[in-house]
C-alpha positions as CSV (number, residue, x, y, z in Angstrom):
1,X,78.5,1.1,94.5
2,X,81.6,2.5,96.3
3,X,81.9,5.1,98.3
4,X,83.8,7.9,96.8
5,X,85.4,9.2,99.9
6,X,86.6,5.9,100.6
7,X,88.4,6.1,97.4
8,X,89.8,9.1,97.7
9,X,91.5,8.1,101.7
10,X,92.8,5.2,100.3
11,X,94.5,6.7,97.1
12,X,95.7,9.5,99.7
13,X,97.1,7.2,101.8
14,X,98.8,5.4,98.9
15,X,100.4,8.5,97.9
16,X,101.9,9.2,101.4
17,X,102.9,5.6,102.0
18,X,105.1,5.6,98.6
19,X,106.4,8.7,99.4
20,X,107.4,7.2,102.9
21,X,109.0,4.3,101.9
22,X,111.1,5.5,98.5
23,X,112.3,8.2,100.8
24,X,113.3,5.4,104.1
25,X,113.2,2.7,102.4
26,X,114.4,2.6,98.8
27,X,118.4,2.9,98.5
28,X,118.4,2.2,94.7
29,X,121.2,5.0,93.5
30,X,119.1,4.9,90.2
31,X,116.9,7.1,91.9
32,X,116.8,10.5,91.5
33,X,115.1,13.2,93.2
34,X,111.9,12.5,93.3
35,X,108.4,13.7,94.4
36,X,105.5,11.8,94.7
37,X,102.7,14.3,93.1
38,X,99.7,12.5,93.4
39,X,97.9,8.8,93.5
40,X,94.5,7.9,92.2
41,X,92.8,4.2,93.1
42,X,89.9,2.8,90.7
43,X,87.1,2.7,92.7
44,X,87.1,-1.6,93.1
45,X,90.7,-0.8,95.1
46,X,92.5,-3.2,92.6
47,X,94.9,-0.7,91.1
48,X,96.9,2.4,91.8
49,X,98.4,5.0,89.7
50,X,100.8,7.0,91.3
51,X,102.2,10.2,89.4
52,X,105.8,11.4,90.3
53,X,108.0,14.0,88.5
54,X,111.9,14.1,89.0
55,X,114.4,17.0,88.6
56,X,116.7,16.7,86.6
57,X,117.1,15.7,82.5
58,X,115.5,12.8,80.7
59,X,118.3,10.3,81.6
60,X,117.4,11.0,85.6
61,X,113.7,10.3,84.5
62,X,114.7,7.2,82.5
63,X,116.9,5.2,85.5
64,X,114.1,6.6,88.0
65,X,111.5,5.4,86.5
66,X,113.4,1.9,86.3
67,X,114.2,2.1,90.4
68,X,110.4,2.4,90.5
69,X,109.9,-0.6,88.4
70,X,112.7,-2.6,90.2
71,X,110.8,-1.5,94.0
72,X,107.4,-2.5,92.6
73,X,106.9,-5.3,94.8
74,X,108.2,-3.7,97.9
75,X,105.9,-1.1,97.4
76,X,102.9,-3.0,96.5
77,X,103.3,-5.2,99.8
78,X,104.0,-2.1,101.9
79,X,101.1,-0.6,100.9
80,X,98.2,-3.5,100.9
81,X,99.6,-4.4,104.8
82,X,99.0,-0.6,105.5
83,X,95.9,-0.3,103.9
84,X,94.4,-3.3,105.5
85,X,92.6,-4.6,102.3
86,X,91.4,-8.0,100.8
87,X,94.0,-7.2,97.8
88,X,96.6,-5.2,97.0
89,X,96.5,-2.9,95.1
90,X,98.9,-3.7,91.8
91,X,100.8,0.2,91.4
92,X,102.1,2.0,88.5
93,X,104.0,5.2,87.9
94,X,103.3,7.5,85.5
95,X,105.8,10.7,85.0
96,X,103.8,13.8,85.7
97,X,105.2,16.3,83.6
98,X,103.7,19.5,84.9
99,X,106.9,21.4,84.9
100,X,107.5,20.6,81.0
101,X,103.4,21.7,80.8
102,X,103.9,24.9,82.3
103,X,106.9,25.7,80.4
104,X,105.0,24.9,77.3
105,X,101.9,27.4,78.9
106,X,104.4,29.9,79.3
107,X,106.1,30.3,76.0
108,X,102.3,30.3,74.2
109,X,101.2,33.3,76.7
110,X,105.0,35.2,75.7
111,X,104.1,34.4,72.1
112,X,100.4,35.3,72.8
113,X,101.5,38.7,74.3
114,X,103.9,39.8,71.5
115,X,101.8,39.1,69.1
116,X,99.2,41.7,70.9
117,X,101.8,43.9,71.2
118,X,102.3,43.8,67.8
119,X,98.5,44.1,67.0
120,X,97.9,47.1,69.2
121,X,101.2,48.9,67.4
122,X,100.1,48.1,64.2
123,X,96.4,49.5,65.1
124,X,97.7,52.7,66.1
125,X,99.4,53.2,62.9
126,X,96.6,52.9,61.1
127,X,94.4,55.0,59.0
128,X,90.9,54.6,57.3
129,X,90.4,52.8,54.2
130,X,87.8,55.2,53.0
131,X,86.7,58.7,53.5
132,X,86.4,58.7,57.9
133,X,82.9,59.2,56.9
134,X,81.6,56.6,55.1
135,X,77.6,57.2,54.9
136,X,76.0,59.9,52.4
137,X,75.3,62.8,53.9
138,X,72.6,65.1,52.1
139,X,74.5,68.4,51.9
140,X,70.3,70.0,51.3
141,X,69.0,69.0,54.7
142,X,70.1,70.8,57.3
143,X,69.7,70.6,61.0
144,X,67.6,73.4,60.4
145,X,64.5,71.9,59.4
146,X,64.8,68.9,62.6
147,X,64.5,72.0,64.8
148,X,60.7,73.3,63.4
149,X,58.0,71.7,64.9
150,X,54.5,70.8,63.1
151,X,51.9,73.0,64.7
152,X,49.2,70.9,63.8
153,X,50.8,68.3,65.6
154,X,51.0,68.1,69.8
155,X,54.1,66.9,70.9
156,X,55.2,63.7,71.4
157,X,54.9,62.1,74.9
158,X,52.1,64.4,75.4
159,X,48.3,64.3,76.7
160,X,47.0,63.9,72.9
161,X,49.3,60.6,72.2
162,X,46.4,58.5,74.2
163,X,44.7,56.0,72.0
């Protein structure tokens, strides 16, 4: 069983040392301007995912992604000296696409909020689809007759309600 903290140094390190070295090292002009987001390890240290996202449009993504590719090995032997392990770790890169995720987010909340606008107009324009009282009401009884009491009776609540 591994220990889950170890995991989590060593994929924290792995970010940090890929950021380090495609920001020294790396002098691919394919690469864009990246950030290195986040890295996760499997918990046997064999292999890294690192997740990066890059300003800019889909053909900046596109030659990034293959400066990555290209700087795999320098990477991969960069980080297994620095981590000091049996292996290295084999990498890959994923595109985290957070920003397109948020943008997504925040055109369903804009929809979501028009569409309450539009509910709470609509609801103050409306009306009943009945009478505004829809229960029969006996027009004979009249509050009158709630208001006398039954002499015979004590009141409710009172000494003689004990059983």
């Amino acid at each position: 069983m591994t220990d889950q903290a170890k995991v989590r140094r060593h994929a924290e390190r792995v970010r940090e040392l890929v950021a380090s070295v495609v920001r020294t090292q790396i002098k691919d002009p394919r690469l864009g301007m990246i950030t290195i987001t986040d890295a996760r390890i499997t918990p046997d240290l064999r292999e890294a995912t690192v997740f990066y996202t890059v300003l800019g449009d889909a053909s900046d993504q596109a030659a990034t992604a293959a400066a990555l590719e290209s700087a795999k090995g320098l990477l991969r032997s960069t980080v297994g000296k620095a981590l000091g392990l049996r292996h290295s770790p084999s990498l890959s890169f994923v595109l985290d696409d957070v920003q397109d995720q948020v943008k997504q987010i925040d055109e369903l909340l804009a929809a979501a909020r028009s569409a309450d606008a539009e509910v709470q107009r609509l609801a103050a324009q409306a009306e009943y689809a009945g009478e505004s009282q829809p229960y029969k009401v006996d027009e004979d009884d009249d509050s009158d007759d709630a208001d006398e009491v039954d002499e015979d009776r004590p009141p409710a609540g009172g000494a003689g309600d004990r059983r």
